[in-house]
C-alpha positions as CSV (number, residue, x, y, z in Angstrom):
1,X,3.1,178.5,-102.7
2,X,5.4,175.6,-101.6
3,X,7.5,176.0,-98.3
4,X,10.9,178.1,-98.4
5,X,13.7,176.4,-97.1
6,X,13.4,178.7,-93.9
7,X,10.2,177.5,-93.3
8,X,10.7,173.8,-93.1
9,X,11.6,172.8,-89.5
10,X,14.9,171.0,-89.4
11,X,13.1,168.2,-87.6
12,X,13.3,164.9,-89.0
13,X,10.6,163.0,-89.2
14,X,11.7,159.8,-90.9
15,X,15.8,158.5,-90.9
16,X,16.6,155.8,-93.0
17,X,20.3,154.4,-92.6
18,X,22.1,151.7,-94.6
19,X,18.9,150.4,-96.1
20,X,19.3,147.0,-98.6
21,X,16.8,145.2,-100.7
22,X,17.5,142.6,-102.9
23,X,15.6,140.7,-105.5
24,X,16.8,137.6,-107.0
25,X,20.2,138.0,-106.1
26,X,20.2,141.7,-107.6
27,X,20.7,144.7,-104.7
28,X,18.1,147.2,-105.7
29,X,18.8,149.5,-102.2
30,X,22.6,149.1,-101.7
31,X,22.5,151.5,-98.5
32,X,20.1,154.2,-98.6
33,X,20.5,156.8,-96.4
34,X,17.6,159.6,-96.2
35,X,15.9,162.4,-94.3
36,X,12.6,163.7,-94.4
37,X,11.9,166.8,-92.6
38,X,9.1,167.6,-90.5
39,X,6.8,170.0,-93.2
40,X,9.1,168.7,-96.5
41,X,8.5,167.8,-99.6
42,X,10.9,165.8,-100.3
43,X,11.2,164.3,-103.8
44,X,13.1,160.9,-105.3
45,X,14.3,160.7,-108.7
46,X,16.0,158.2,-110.7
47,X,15.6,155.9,-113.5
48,X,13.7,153.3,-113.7
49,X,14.4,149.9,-111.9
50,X,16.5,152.0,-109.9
51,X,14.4,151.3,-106.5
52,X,12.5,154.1,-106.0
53,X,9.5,152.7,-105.5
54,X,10.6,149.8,-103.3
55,X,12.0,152.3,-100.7
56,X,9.0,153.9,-100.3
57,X,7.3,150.6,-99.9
58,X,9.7,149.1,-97.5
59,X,8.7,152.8,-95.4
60,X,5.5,151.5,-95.3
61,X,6.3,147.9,-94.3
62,X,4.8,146.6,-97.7
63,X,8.1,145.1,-98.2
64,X,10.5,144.2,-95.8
65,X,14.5,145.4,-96.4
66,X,17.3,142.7,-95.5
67,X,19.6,145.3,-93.8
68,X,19.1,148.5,-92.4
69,X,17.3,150.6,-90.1
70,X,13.8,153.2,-90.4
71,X,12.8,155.6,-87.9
72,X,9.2,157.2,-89.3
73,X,7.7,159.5,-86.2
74,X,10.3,158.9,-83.3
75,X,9.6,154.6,-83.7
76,X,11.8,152.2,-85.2
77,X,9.2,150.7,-87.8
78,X,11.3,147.7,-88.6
79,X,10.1,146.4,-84.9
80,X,6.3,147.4,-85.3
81,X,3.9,144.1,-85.4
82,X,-0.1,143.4,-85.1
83,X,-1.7,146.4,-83.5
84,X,1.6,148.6,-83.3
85,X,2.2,147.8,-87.2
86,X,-1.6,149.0,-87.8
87,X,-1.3,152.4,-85.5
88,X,1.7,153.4,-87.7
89,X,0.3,152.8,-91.1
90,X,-2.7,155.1,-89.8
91,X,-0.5,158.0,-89.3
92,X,1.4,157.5,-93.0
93,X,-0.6,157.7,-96.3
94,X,0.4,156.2,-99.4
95,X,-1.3,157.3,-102.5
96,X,-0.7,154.3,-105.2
97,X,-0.1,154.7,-109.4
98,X,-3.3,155.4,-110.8
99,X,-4.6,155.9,-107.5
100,X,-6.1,152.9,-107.3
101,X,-9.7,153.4,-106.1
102,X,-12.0,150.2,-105.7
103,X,-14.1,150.3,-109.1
104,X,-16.7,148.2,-106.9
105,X,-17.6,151.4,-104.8
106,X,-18.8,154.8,-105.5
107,X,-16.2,157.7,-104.5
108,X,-18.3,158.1,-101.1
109,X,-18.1,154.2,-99.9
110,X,-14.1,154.8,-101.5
111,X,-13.7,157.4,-98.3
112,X,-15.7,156.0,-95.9
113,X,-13.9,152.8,-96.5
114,X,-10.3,153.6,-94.2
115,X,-12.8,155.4,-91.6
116,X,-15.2,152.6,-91.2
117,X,-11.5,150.4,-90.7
118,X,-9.1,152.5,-88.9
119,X,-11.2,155.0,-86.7
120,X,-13.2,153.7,-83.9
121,X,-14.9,156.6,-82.6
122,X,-16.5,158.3,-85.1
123,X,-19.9,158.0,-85.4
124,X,-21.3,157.6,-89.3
125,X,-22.3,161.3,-89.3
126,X,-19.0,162.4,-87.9
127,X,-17.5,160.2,-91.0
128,X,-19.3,162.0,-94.0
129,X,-18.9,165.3,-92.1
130,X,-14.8,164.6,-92.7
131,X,-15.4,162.9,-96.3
132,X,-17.2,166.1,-97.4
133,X,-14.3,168.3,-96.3
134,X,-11.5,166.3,-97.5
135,X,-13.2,165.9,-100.9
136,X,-13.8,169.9,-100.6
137,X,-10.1,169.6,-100.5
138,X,-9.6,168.5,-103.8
139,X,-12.5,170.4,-105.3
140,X,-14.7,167.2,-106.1
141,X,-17.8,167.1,-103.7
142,X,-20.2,167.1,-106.7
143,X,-18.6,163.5,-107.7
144,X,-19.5,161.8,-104.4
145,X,-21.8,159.6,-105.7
146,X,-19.9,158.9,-108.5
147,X,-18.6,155.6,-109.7
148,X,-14.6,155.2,-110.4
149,X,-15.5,154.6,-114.0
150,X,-17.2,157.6,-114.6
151,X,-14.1,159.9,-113.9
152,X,-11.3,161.1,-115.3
153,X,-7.6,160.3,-115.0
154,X,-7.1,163.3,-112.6
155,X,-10.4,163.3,-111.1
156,X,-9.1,159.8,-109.9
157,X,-5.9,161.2,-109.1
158,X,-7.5,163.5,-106.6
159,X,-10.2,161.4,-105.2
160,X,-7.1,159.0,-104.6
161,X,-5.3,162.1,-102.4
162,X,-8.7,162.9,-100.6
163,X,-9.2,159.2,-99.6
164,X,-5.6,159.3,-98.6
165,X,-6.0,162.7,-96.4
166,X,-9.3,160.9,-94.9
167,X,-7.2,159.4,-92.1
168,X,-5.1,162.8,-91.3
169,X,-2.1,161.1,-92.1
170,X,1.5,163.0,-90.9
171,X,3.4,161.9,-94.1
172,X,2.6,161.1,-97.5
173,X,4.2,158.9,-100.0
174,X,3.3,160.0,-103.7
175,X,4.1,157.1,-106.0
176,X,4.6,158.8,-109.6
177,X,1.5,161.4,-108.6
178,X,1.0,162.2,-112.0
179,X,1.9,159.2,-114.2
180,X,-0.3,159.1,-117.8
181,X,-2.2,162.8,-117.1
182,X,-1.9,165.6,-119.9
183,X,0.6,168.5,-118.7
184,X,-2.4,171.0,-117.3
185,X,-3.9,168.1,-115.1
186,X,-0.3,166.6,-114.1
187,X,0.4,170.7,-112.9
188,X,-3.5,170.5,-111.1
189,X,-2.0,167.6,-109.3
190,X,1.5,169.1,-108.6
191,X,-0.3,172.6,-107.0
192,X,-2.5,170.6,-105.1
193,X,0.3,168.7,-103.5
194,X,1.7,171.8,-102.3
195,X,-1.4,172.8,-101.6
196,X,-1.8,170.0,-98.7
197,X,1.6,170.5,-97.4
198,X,0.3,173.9,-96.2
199,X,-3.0,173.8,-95.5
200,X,-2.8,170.1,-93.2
201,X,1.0,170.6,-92.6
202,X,1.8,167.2,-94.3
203,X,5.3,166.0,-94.9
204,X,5.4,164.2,-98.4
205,X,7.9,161.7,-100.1
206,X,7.2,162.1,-103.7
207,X,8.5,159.5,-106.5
208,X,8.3,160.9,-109.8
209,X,9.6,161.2,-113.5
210,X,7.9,164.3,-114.3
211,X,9.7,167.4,-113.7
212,X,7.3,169.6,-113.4
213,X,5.7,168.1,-110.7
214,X,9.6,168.2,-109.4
215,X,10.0,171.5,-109.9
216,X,6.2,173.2,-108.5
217,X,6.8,170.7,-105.5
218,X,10.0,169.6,-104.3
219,X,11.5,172.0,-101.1
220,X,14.4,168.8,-101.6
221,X,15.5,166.5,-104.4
222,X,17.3,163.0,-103.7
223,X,18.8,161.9,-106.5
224,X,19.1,157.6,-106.4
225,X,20.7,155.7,-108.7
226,X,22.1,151.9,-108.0
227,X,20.9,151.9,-105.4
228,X,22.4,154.5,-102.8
229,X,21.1,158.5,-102.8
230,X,24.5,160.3,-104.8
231,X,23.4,163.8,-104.5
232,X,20.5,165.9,-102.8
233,X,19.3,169.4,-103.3
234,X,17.0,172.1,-104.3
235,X,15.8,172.2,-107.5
236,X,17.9,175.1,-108.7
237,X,21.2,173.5,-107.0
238,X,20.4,170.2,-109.2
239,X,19.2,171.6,-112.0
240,X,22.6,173.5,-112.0
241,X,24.7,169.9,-111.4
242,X,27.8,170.1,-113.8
243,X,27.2,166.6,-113.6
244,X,25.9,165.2,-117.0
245,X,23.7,162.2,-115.4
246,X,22.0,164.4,-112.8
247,X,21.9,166.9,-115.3
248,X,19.9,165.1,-118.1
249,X,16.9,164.9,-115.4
250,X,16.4,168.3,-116.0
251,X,16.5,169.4,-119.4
């Protein structure tokens, strides 16, 4: 069961202020502001184009924002270079659309892969010892030696989330978790979410049009549109929005 609002430690562990991204002339981020609390799942919603997906990147440095400032885990991220830049992006995970295995490797080289990049110290038995648990995590250790061609949609999905766990990462950033599954996988998905937000204490940014997934895991709901967050919640305070736009999400 997800966190109750009592549980979540009102410790922030990323603050975004005043955050802009343009494109071609076009603001997509007009000033963000957002908090993510230490042990939250927080979750972003919006339509599409609406820059969802380019905040989440910008907190990951894939993209860089013209204005603004990111604190992610007591550093200012927009300073972070070379070895610094490296060291941060080992304590965030960001689990892609699709998931976006490497079809060239079988689901145990897919996990070894970050270890063999990122983590210095541990010897190759230490590094199937953790690939075994994490894919223990997401109930797949019989497909180890399988091939990203010979699974399924949310076999991939979860593969994608144990690879993404293999670093121990302190926050998560879902991109559309559960984008082109079937309703019983896409809620498989949603529980196990939750799932690693208490059993690894993982704080989560979730992007997402499904809302299912919004309502088994969000603790908090940002609601974006042109750009700027208009209105936060949980999901019973937004699914309650007199609001007509806000409400339309959740019918």
């Amino acid at each position: 069961m997800k966190k109750s609002p009592e549980q979540i430690k009102m410790e922030p562990v990323i603050e975004v202020r005043g955050l802009k991204k343009s494109f071609n002339g076009e603001a997509i981020l007009n000033g963000v502001d957002l908090k993510l609390m230490k042990g939250e799942n927080l979750v972003i919603i919006g339509k599409s184009g609406s820059g969802k997906s380019v905040l989440i990147k910008c907190l990951v440095r894939l993209i860089e924002p013209e204005e603004g400032s990111m604190k992610v885990l007591d550093q200012d991220i927009t300073k972070l270079e070379g070895r610094n830049l490296n060291e941060y992006r080992r304590n965030v995970g960001f689990l892609f659309q699709g998931g976006a295995l490497y079809d060239s490797m079988t689901v145990r080289q897919n996990l070894m892969f970050p270890l063999k990049r990122s983590v210095k110290k541990m010897n190759k038995e230490e590094m199937e010892e953790r690939v075994h648990e994490m894919l223990k995590n997401v109930k797949l250790e019989d497909a180890i030696d399988k091939w990203p061609g010979e699974l399924s949609g949310g076999m991939k999905n979860r593969i994608a989330l144990a690879r993404t766990l293999v670093l121990q990462p302190r926050i998560i950033f879902y991109d559309e978790p559960t984008s082109g599954l079937d309703a019983l996988t896409s809620k498989e998905i949603s529980n196990l979410i939750v799932e690693m937000q208490e059993n690894h204490q993982v704080s989560s940014v979730i992007i997402t049009h499904d809302i299912s997934c919004v309502k088994i895991t969000s603790n908090r709901i940002n609601i974006l549109k042109e750009g700027t967050i208009v209105d936060e919640g949980t999901y019973e305070e937004m699914s309650n929005r007199e609001d007509p736009w806000i409400n339309a999400f959740f019918k």
